[in-house]
DOKEKOL-211171 format. One line per 8 residues: number of its first residue (from 1); their letters; for each residue x, y, z of C-alpha. Coordinates in Angstrom, 3 decimals, always signed. Each point is the difference from the previous one (the first is absolute). Layout:
NUM) A) X/Y/Z ~ ... .
//
This chain:
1) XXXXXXXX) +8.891/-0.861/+64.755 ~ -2.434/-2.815/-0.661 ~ +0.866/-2.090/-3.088 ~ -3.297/+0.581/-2.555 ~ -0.283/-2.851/-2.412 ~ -0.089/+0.485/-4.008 ~ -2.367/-1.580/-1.851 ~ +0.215/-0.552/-3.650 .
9) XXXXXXXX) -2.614/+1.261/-2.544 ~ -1.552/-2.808/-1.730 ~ +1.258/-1.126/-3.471 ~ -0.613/+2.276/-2.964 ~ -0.673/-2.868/-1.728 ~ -2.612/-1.441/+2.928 ~ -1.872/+3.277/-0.315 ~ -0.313/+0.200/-3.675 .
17) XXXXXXXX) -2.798/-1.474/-1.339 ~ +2.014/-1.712/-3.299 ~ +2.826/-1.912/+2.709 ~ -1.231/-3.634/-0.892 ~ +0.130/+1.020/-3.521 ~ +3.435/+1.748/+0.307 ~ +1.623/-2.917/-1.544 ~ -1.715/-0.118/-3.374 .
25) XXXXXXXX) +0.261/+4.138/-0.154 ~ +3.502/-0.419/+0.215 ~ +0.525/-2.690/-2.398 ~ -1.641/+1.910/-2.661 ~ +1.379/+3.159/+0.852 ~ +3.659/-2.500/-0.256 ~ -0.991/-1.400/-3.412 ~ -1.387/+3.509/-1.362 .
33) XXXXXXXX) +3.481/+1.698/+1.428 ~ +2.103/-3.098/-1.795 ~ -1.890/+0.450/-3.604 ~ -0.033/+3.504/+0.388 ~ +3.540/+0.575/+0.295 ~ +0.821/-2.520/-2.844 ~ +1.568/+1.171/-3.365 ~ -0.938/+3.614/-1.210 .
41) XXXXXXXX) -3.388/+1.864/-0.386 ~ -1.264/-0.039/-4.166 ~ -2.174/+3.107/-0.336 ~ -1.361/+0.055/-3.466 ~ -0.351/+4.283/+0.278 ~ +1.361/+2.936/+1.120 ~ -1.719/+2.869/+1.282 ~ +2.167/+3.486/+0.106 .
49) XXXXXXXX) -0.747/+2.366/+2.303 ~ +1.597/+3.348/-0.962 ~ +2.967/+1.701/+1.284 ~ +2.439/-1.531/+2.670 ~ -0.819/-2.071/+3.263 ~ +0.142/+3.173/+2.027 ~ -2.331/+1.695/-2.390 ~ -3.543/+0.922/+1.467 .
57) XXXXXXXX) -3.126/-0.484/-2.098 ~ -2.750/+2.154/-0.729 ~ -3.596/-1.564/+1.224 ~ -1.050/-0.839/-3.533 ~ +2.959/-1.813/-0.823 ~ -0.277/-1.944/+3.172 ~ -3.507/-0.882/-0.911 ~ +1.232/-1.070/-3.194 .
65) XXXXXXXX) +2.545/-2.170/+0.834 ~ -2.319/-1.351/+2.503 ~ -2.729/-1.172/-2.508 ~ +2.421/-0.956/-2.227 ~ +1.601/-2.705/+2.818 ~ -2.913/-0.997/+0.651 ~ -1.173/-0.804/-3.869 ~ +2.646/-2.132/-0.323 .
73) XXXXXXXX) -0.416/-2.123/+3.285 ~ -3.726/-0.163/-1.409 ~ +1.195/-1.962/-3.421 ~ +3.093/-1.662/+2.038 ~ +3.237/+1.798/-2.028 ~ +2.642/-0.037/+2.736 ~ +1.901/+3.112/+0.246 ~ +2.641/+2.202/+1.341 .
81) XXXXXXXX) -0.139/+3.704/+0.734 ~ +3.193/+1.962/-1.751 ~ +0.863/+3.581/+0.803 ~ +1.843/+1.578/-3.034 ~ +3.564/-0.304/+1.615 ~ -0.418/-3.861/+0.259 ~ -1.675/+0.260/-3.370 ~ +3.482/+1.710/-1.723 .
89) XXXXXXXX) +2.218/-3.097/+1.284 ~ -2.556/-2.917/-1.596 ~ +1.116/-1.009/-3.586 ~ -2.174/-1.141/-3.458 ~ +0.876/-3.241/-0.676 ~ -2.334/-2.093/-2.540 ~ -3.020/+1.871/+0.587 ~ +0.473/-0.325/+3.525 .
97) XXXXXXXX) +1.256/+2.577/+2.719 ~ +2.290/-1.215/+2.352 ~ +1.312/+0.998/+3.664 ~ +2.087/-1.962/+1.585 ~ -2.412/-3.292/+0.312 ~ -2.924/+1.583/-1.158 ~ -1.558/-0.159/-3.629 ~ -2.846/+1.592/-0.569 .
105) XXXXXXXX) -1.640/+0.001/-3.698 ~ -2.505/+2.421/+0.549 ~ +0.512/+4.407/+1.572 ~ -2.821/+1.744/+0.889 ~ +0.444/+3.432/+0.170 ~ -2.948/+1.862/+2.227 ~ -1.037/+3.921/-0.497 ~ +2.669/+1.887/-0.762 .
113) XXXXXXXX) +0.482/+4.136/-0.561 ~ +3.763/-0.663/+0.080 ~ +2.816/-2.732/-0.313 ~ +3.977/-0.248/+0.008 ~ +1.054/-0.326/-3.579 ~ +2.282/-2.538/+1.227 ~ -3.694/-1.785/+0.574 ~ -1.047/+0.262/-2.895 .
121) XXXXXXXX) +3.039/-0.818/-1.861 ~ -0.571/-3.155/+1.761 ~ -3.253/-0.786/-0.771 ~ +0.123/+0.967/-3.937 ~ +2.959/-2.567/-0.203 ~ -1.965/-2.533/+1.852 ~ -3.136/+0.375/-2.438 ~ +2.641/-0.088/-2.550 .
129) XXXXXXXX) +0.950/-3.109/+0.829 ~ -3.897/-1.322/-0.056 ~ +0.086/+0.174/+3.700 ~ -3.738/+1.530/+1.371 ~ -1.034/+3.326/+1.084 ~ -3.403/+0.779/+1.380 ~ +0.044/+3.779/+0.709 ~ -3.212/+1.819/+1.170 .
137) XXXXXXXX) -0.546/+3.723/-0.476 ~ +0.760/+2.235/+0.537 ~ +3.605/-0.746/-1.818 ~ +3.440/+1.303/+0.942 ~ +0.600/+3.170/-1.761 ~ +2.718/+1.716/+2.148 ~ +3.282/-0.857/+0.893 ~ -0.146/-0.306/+3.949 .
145) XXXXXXXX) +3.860/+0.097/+0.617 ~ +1.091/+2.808/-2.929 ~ -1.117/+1.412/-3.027 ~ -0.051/-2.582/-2.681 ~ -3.661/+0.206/-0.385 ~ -0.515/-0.727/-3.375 ~ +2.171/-3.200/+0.393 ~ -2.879/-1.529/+2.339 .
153) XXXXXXXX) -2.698/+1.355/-2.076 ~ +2.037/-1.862/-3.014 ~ +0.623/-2.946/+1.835 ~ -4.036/-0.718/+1.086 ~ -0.993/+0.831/-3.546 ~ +2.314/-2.866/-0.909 ~ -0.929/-2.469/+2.805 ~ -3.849/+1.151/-0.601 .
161) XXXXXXXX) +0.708/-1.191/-4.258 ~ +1.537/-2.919/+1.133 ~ -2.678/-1.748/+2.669 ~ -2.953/+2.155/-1.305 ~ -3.179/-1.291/+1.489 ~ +1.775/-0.190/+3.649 ~ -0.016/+3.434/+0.347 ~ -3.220/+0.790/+2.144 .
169) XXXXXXXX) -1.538/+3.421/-0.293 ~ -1.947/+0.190/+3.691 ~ -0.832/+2.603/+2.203 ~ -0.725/-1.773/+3.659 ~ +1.144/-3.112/+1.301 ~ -3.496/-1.391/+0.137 ~ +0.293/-0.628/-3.287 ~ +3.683/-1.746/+0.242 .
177) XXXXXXXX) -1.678/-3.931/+0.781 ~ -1.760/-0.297/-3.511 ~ +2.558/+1.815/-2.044 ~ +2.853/-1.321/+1.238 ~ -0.842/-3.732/+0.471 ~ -0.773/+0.681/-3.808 ~ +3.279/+1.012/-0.707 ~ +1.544/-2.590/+2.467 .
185) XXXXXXXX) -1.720/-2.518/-2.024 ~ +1.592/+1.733/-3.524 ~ +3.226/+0.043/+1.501 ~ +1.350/-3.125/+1.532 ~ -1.299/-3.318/+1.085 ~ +0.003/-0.476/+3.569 ~ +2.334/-2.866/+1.626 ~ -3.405/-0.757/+2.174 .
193) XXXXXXXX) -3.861/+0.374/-0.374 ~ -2.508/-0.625/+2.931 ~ -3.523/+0.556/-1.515 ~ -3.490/-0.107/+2.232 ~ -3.091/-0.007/-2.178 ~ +2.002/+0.509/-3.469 ~ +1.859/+3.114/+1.514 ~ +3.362/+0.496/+2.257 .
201) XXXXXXXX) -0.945/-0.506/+3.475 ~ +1.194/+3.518/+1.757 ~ -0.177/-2.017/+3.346 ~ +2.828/-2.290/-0.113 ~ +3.714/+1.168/-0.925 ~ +2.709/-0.975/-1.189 ~ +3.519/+0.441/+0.152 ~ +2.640/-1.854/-2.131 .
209) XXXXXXXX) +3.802/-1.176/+0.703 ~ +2.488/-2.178/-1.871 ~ +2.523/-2.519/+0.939 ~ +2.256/-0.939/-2.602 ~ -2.649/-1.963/-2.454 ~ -2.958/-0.245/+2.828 ~ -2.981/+2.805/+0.310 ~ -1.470/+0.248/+3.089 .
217) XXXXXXXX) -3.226/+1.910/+0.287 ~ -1.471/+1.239/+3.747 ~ -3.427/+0.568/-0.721 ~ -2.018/+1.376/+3.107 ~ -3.773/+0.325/+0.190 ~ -1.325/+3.564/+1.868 ~ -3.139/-1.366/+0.184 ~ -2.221/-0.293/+2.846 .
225) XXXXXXXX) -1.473/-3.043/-1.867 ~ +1.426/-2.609/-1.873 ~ +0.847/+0.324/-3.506 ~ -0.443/-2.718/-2.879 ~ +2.305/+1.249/-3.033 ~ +1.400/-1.717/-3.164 ~ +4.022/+0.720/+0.171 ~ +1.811/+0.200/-2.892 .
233) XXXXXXXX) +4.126/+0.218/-0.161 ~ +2.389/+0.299/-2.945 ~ +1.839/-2.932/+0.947 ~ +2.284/-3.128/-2.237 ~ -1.157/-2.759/+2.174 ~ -2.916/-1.228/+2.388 ~ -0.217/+2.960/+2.939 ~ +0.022/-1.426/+3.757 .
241) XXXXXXXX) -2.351/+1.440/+2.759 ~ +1.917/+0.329/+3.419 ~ -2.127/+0.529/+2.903 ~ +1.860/+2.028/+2.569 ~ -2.622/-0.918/+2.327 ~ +1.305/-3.889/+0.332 ~ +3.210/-0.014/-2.191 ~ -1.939/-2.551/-2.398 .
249) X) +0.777/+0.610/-3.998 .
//
């Protein structure tokens, strides 16, 4: 047999059209992964999404959840998704409700036919404890896990006294954006506010973490264009602006 010789394909990097850049790409992607990983994420909400993790969702609830995700990246309230079996191990604690490092001041509870009482238990003792409840409508009225229905119905009538005007009585999710930025507003005062032309810029997000005393705050424009915004952050001293592009502060 005749020897053939191999030849090696050329780079991956020589054939990519970003290789002389490839340096600066992966010193921001170094500094994002560093900042990123620091301390512990500070969502201001919680969203719960009905039943259990393994739990499917109707269509309309999926919507719903959908719209109301994307409300709150509009007016920049970080938040978590809870299922209701994550939901019964969190704790009220000074208005707050807590999961491991999580504390979230605000619940939002989207449409609902039916609910664990153990859910609901919850959330009356959190509004109890002046914590916030925006629920939208239709309301919980059934037990989802046994037959204590008139112990949910009880407990929303109780949250729904308590936080009053953050009850929202909608019927389609294209109607979610006004009513609940209104109630956002009513409810809590955001950690951050990025405003374009007097009102929240929907193009740029934001999400928020927490080192010991520091707050960082990734904010990341989805833009084709750029953006000129007037930032805003709940903060005790002068705020720093790190560019991840150079590493400058």
């Amino acid at each position: 047999r005749r020897n053939t010789p191999v030849r090696a394909a050329a780079s991956q990097f020589y054939q990519a059209t970003y290789w002389r850049y490839y340096k600066a790409i992966s010193d921001y992607a170094a500094r994002l992964s560093y900042l990123m990983s620091l301390g512990h994420h500070a969502a201001q909400a919680v969203v719960i999404r009905p039943g259990g993790c393994r739990d499917g969702l109707a269509p309309d609830l999926e919507q719903w959840l959908q719209a109301i995700c994307d409300c709150l990246l509009a007016q920049h309230v970080d938040f978590d998704i809870l299922d209701e079996d994550a939901l019964s191990r969190a704790t009220c604690t000074e208005n707050r409700l807590v999961l491991n490092d999580e504390s979230y001041e605000l619940v939002i509870v989207p449409p609902a036919a039916s609910i664990a009482y153990g859910t609901a238990s919850k959330l009356c003792a959190f509004a109890e404890e002046e914590g916030k409840v925006i629920a939208i409508a239709p309301f919980p009225g059934e037990d989802s896990r046994g037959d204590r229905h008139a112990g949910v119905r009880e407990a929303f009538a109780v949250i729904r006294e308590v936080v009053g005007e953050l009850f929202l009585d909608i019927s389609r999710p294209g109607d979610l954006p006004v009513a609940l930025g209104q109630a956002l507003r009513a409810a809590i005062k955001p950690d951050i506010s990025i405003k374009r032309g007097g009102e929240e810029c929907a193009d740029i997000t934001c999400t928020h973490r927490r080192v010991d005393e520091l707050d960082l705050f990734f904010l990341a424009n989805h833009a084709e264009e750029a953006r000129e915004v007037r930032i805003s952050v709940r903060c005790d001293r002068a705020p720093l602006l790190v560019s991840l592009d150079s590493g400058d502060i």
